[in-house]
N, C-alpha and C positions, 0 to 999 in steps of 0.2 A: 504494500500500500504506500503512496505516494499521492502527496496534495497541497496544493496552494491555496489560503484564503486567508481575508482582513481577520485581524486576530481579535477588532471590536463585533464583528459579526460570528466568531465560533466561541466569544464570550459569555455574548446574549443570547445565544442556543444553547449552551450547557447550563445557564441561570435558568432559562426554560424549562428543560425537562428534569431537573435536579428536584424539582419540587415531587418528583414520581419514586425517589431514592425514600426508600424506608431507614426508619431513626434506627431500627434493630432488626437483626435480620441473622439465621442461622444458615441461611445459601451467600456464602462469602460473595458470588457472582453478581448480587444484587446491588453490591456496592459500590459496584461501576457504573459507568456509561459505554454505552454498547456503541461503536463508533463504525460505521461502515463508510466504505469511499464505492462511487458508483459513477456510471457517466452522468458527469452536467454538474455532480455534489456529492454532498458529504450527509449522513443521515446520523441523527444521535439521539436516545432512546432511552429508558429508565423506567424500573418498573419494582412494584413492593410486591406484586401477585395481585392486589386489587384493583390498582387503579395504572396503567401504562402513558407516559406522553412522549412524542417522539417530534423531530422537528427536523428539515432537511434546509441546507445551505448551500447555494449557490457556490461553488470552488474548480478551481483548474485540478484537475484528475488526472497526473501521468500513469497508476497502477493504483486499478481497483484491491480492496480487501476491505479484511474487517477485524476487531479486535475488540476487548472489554480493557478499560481503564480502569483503575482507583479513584472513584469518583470526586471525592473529597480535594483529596490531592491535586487532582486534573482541574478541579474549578478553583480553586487556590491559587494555583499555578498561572495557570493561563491568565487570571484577573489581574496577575502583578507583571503580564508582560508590556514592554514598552507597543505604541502605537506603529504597525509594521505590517506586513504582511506574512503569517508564519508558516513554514513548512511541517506537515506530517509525515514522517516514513516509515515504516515499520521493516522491521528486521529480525527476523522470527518472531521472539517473543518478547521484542524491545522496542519502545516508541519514540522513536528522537522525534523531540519539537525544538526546531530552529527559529528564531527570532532574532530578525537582525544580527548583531555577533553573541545572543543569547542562546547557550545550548542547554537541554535536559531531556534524559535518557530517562523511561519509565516505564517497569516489569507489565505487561499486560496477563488478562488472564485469559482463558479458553474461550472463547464467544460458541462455541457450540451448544454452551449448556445454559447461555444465558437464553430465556425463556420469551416466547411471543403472545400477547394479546391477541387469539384469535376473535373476529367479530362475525360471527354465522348466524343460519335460521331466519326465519320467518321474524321481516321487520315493520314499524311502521315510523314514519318520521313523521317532524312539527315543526313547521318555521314560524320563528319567532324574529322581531325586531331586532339587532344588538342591545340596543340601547335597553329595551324592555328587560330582555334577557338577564343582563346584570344587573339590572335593579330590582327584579324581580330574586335575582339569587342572594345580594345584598343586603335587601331587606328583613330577610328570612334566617341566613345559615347561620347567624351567630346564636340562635336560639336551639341547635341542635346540642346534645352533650356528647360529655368528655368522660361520662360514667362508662366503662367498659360491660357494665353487668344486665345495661339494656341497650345492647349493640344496635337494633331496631330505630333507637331514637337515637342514635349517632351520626344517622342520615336525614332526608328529608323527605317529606310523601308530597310525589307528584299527580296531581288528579287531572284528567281530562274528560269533561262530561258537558255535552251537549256544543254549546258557544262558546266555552269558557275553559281555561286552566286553571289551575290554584296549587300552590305551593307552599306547606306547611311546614314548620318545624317547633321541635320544643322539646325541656329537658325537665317538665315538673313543675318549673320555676317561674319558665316564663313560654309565651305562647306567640308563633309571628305565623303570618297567611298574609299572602299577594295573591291576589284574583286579577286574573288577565280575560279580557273578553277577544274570541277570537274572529275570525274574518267569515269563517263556516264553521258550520259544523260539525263535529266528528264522533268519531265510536269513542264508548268510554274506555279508559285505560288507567292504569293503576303502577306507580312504579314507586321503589325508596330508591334513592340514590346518596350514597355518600356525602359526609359532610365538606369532605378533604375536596373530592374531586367538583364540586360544585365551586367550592373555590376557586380552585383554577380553572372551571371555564369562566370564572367571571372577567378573571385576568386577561383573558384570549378573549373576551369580548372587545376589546382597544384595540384589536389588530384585524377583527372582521371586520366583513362589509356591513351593508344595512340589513341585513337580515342574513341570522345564522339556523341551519339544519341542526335539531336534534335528532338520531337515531336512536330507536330504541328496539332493543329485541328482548326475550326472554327473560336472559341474563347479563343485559349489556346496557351501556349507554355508550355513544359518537358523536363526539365533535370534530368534523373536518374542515379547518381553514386550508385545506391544498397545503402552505408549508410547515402549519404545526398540525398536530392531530393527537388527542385524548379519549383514550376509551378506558372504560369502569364500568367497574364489576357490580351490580342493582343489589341492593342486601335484600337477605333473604326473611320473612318470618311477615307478622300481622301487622299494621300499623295501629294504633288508637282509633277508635272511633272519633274523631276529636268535632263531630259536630252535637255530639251528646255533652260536650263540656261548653258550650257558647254560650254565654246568658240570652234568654230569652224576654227577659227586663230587667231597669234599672229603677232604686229607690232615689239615686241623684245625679244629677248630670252638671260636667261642669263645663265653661268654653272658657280656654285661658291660654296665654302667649306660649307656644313652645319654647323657643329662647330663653325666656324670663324662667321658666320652671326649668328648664334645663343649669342654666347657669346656677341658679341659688340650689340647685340639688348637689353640683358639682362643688359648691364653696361647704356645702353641711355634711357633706361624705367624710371632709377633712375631720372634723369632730369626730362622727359617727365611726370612725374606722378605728377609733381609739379606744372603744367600747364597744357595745354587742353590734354594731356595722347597723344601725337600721335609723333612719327617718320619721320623722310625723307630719304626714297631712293632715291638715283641717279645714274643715271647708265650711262658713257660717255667712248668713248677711253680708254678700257679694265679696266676700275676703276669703282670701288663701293662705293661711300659715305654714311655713315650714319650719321644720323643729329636729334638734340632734345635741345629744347632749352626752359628756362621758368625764373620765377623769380628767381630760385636759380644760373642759369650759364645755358653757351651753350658745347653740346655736341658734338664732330665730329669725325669718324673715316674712315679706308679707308681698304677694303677690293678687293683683287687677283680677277679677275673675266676673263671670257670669254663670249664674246657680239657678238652677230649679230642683227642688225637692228637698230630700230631707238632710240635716247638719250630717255632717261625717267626722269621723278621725279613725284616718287607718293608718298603718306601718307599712315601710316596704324597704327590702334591701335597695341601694342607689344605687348599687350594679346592673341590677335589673332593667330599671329605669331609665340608667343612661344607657342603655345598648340599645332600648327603644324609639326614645327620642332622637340619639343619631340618626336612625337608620331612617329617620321621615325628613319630608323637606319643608311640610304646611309652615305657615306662619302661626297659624291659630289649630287649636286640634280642641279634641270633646276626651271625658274621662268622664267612665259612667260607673257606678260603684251600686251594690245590693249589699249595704253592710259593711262591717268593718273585717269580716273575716272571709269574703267569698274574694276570686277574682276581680281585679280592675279591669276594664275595657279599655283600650287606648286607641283613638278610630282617626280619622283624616274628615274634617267639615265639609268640602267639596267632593272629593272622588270617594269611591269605596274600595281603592285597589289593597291598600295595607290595613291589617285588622291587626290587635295585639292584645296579650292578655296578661298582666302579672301578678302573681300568687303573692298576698299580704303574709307579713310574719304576724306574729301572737304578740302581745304588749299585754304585760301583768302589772 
């Protein structure tokens, strides 16, 4: 193998598919990047067994082949070379990268055994906007968990039924949905897909066009931009019923500044994180107090609101909270409460596309 190319372009391909590199891994082979030279470029590839992303680079090609690198090392490496055009060659089972008058030699491993993503079977796809695409994945992933013992909710459940898409996630704690309306309409279908690999399509959203193809088959999901391409493995098992958890009404409703309640949540966390991590809303005769108090000092502020129904004071972790309000853009939103111990509703005044739900803590 033998190959020429800008060494800022085989930078930004290895930072690409690196994100497909598992943290731990008992197939030493996985800790590479799977490097192929072919006509017209260079192909480079990463994979945990779940989730694959591979990316292809434009390069001058004197002798095709292929080889597995030390991942870590190889992205290391190459990020600290000078601005140049570097050379690939391989030499049995040695990889001189030349650069400029920068040389290094690196063991590669067996690429026989490094593993393919096959994408087969009976499929149907979905075109969606880019731009939807990632806000729709944005909106939602960070509400998936990080609990291993309900692997289920570690992804997201994509529903497609009738007009519409909807894309849910949640960890217990707290609850995100984006409903998308679509152009036609279609069979319903049913899929979870990884929280990891949602991510990085959201990423490869910046580099599509105006509209990008989801594939789905069985056991798969595809994303193909022509020169990146990710496929993941659909987890398997039930999802939540989670239209049996929506509140079907509310005892109070509030409409108040996102900003303003984001900001004074973010200055009362400092308090609240010093002690049991939690906040007090209260909501009385068109005022909003927020409240947090621990051994370092008590916090209070007062937030502009508009109220109908009944006084409230609930608790809630600001983690919660603040991964909610980012993830909206409204200037004004509504929060609808049944009590102090059920669910909050966190919804958008104009569209209906983001719905949110966060689980109040107990206050004794």
């Amino acid at each position: 193998m033998k190959l020429y190319l800008d060494v800022k372009e085989l930078n930004a391909g290895i930072q690409s598919v690196i994100k497909a590199m598992p943290v731990r891994t008992v197939m030493p082979v996985l800790d590479g990047i799977y490097v192929e030279a072919t006509a017209g470029g260079i192909r480079l590839r990463c994979s945990d067994l779940m989730m694959q992303k591979e990316c292809f680079l434009p390069a001058t090609v004197e002798e095709e082949g292929a080889c597995v690198i030390p991942g870590k090392l190889f992205s290391e490496y190459v990020r600290k070379l000078p601005d140049a055009i570097v050379q690939l060659s391989l030499d049995g089972a040695v990889l001189t990268i030349q650069c400029g008058k920068t040389q290094n030699q690196l063991q590669s491993i067996e690429c026989e055994e490094f593993p393919e993503m096959r994408f087969a079977g009976d499929a149907f796809s979905l075109n969606l906007p880019s731009v939807v695409c990632k806000e729709m994945i944005l909106s939602t992933v960070f509400a998936t968990s990080v609990d291993d013992s309900k692997p289920v909710l570690s992804g997201a459940f994509a529903e497609v039924s009738g007009d519409k898409m909807t894309l849910v996630a949640t960890d217990a704690y707290q609850f995100a949905m984006y409903t998308w309306r679509l152009p036609a309409q279609s069979e319903e279908r049913t899929a979870i897909l990884q929280g990891k690999a949602l991510t990085e399509i959201a990423r490869m959203m910046d580099e599509a066009k105006e509209e990008v193809e989801m594939v789905f088959s069985k056991t798969h999901v595809k994303v193909d931009l022509g020169h990146t391409c990710l496929v993941s493995r659909l987890l398997d098992g039930n999802y939540i019923d989670y239209k049996r958890i929506l509140p079907k009404e509310s005892s109070t409703r509030v409409l108040l500044s996102r900003l303003a309640l984001m900001e004074a949540i973010d200055r009362a966390q400092l308090v609240a994180r010093e002690g049991n991590n939690h906040i007090v809303l209260s909501f009385s005769d068109e005022v909003g107090t927020i409240s947090a108090q621990s051994y370092v000092g008590k916090f209070h502020d007062e937030l502009e609101i508009q109220m109908t129904g009944e006084n409230l004071e609930i608790a809630f972790n600001p983690k919660y909270c603040m991964n909610i309000l980012k993830s909206m853009e409204d200037e004004n939103i509504y929060m609808e409460f049944n009590g102090s111990i059920n669910p909050c509703v966190v919804r958008q005044v104009q569209e209906e596309k983001q719905y949110y739900l966060i689980v109040p803590m107990r206050i004794y």
